[in-house]
N, C-alpha and C positions, 0 to 999 in steps of 0.2 A: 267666089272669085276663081276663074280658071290660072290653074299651076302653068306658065311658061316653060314645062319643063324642055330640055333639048335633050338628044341623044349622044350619047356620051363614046367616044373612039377610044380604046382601051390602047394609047400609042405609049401611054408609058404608067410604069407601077402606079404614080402620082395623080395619072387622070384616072385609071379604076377607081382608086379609094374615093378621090373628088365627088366621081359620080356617083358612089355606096354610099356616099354619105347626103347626096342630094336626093337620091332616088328615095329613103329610107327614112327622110327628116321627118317631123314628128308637126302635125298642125296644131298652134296653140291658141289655145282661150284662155287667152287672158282677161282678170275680172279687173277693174280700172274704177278708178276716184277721180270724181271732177271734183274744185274746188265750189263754194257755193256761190259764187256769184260769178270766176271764169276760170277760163282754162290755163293754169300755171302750177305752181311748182308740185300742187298734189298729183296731179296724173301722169308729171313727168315721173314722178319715184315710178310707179308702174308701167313706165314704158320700158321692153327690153330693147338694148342698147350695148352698142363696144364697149370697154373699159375705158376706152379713152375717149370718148363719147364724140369724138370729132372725129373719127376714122374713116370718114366718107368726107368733112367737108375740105377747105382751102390749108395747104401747109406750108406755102411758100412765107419764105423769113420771118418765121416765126418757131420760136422754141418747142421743138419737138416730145422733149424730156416733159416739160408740163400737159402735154397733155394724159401723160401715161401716170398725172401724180393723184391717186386713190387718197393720200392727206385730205386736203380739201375737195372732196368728191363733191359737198353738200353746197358748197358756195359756188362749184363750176357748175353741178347742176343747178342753181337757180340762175346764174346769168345766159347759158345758155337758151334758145328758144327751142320750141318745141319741131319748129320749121328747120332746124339746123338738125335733129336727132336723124338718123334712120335705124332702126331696126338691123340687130344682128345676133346672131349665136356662133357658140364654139364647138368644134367636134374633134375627135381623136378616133379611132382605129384599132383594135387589136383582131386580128387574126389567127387562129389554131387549123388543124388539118381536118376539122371537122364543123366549126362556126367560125361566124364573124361578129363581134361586138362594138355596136358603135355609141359612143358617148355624148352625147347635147349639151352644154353647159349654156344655162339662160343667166345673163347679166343683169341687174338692175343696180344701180347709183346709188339706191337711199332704200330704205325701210322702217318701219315704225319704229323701231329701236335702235337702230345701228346702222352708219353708211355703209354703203357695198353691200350686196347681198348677189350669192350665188348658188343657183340649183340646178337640178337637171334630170337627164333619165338614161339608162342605159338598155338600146334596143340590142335584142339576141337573134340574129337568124342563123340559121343552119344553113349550112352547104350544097346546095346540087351543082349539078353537071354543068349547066349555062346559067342558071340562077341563083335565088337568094328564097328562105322559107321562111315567113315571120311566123316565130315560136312565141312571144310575148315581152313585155320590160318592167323593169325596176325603177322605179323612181323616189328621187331623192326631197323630202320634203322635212327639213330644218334637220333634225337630227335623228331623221327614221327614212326609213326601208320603205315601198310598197311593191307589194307584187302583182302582177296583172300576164297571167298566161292569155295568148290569144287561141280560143275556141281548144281549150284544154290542152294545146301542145307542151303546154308544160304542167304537171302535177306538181304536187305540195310534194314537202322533203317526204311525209308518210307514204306518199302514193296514193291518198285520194283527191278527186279530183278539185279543184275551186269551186267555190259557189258562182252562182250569174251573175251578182253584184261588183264579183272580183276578173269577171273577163273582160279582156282588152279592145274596146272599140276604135273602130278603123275606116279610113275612106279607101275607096277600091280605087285604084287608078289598072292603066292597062299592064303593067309590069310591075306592080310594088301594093301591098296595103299601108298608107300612112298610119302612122299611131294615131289618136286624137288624145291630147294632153290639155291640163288647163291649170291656171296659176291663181292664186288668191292676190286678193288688192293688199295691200300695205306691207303682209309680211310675205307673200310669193312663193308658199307651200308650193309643189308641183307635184300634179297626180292624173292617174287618167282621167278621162272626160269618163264621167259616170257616178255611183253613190258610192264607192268605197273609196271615203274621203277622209277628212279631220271632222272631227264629228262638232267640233265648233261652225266649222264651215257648211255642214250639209243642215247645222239648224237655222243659220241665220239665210241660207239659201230657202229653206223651206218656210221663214218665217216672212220671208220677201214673197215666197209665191201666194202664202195666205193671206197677205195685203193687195193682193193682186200688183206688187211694185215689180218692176222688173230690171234687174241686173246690170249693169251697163259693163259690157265685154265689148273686146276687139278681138278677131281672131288674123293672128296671124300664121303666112300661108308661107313653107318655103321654097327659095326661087335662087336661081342663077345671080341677080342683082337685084339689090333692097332698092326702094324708094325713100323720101324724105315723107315722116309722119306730117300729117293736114289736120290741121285745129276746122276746117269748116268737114272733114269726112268724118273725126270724132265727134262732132259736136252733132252728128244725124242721129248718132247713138245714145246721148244723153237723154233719159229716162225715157226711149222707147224699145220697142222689142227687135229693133235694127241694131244688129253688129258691125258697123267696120270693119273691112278687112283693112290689112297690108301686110306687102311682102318682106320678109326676112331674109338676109345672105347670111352664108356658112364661114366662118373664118378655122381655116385651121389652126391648134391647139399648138402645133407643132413649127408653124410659120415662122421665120427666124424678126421681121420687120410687125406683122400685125397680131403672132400668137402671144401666145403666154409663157409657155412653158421652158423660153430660154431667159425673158426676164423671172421668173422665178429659180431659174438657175443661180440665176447673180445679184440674188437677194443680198442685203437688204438694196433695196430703190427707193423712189419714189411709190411705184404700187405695191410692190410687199415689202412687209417688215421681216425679221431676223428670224423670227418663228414662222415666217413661210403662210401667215395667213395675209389676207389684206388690210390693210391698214384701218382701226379701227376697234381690230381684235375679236370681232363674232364670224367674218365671213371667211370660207375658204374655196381655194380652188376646187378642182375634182380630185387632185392627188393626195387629199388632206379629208378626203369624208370618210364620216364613219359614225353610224350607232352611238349614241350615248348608254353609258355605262348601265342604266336601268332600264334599258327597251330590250324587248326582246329576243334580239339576234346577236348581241353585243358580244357576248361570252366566246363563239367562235368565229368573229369577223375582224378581221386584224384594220390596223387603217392602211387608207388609201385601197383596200385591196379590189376596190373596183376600178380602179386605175392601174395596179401594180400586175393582178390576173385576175381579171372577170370570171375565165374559165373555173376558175378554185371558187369561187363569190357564187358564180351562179351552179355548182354543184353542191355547194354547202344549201340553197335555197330552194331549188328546185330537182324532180327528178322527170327524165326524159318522159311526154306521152306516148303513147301508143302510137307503133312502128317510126318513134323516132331517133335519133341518131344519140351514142351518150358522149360526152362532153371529153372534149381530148383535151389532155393538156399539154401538147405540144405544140408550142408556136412558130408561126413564120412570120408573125409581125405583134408586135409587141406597143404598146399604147402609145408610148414614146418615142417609135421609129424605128427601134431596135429589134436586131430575131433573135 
């Protein structure tokens, strides 16, 4: 599916970052569950979507506050249709005098365990003169790290380099390499498109292609404005080697009416509870991830700290490639808005 992308007029701080973060978004495969006999509430869990999952439809008189309520995600996801969903993600921004890091936050309603689930990936590019350099990104899948330099721009904290399995694959566009990112069905691991996965996931993938069965993904592409998800273009997809696409819109993180991060300010709500996760108690936003205590980055990675300074996150994980820039940590825009 071709990107709609437009050319973006840098007339105000707010339209640069707009465009960095559209020009830079990351294209997903996501892998998707139909139900066995139709399409309902299984493949909604895997559809990504707003928080408030009506964020594109009709709002006239009618209670605003409910749709922003994460309590019953589970019962608003099943009365909702799949024709009312569209497709959407969250981004954030921080800025140093030498990178710029941009944050993806992918929503889903429900997953195998727990309503609300939320993951993401945090892209690194370096600074030039009139452009942007994709170094590679980190991505966030349940309560672990991955790392994915693109074409070695970034080494391992040792200084040697990654393996192939662990570089970052990309679509070329005329001004940007897209990331290629892909999510798992039910629980929504997020990692890049390629074999350095969850190794539960790369067997039952390998164990699909030795049945010769094939996958049923949608890949979503991002764009200026989403469209409404189609029960007749997923269902092209159902048990054949045809993806669906569709488009995804960018909501910023920061947005005072459609982000997050001011009703997480004046928690507790309806969507977060008093400890600042979503409602439900497993899922968290992006200012709340971090490493569980027995993985192995845990020891020096504070929480939130991909949220709080990326810059300090991604020095602790990686170290610059050859002839490239090392990591400043002096900010002029900070995740939150703030320099």
């Amino acid at each position: 599916m071709p990107i709609l992308f437009h050319t973006f007029v840098d007339k105000t701080e707010n339209d640069f970052y707009t465009g960095l973060a559209l020009k830079w978004a990351p294209i997903d495969y996501q892998y998707v569950r139909f139900d066995k006999n139709k399409l309902s509430y299984g493949i909604k869990k895997d559809l990504v979507v707003p928080v408030d999952l009506q964020y594109y439809g009709k709002r006239d008189n009618i209670d605003l506050e409910s749709h922003w309520d994460t309590r019953n995600i589970r019962d608003r996801l099943n009365e909702v249709t799949i024709e009312q969903l569209k497709p959407a993600a969250y981004y954030s921004i921080s800025e140093t005098e030498s990178h710029y890091y941009i944050l993806y936050s992918f929503y889903h309603a429900d997953d195998d365990t727990h309503p609300n689930d939320m993951e993401g990936c945090l892209v690194i590019l370096e600074k030039q003169e009139t452009s942007q350099f994709l170094l590679g990104i980190i991505t966030v899948a349940h309560y672990d790290f991955w790392l994915y330099p693109y074409k070695n721009n970034l080494l391992n904290k040792s200084g040697r380099e990654f393996a192939g399995e662990q570089q970052l694959e990309v679509d070329e566009e005329l001004d940007s390499k897209r990331p290629l990112i892909q999510q798992e069905k039910g629980k929504h691991g997020l990692y890049a498109l390629g074999t350095k996965i969850n190794v539960g996931t790369k067997l039952v993938q390998w164990f699909y292609a030795l049945l010769g069965i094939h996958p049923d993904v949608i890949v979503l592409y991002p764009n200026e404005e989403a469209f409404p998800y189609s029960i007749e273009n997923l269902n092209k997809g159902k048990n054949t080697p045809y993806d669906p696409s569709f488009y995804y819109e960018l909501v910023d993180v920061l947005d005072p009416k459609e982000g997050l991060w001011e009703r997480w300010k004046n928690r507790p709500n309806s969507t977060f509870a008093e400890d600042g996760k979503f409602h439900g108690g497993s899922a968290n936003p992006p200012w709340l991830w971090k490493e569980k205590e027995w993985l192995k980055f845990s020891q020096d990675i504070e929480l939130g700290l991909m949220w709080q300074d990326p810059a300090e996150l991604v020095s602790k994980l990686f170290k610059p490639g050859l002839n490239r820039k090392p990591f400043s940590t002096k900010y002029i825009r900070k995740m939150d808005g703030t320099s």
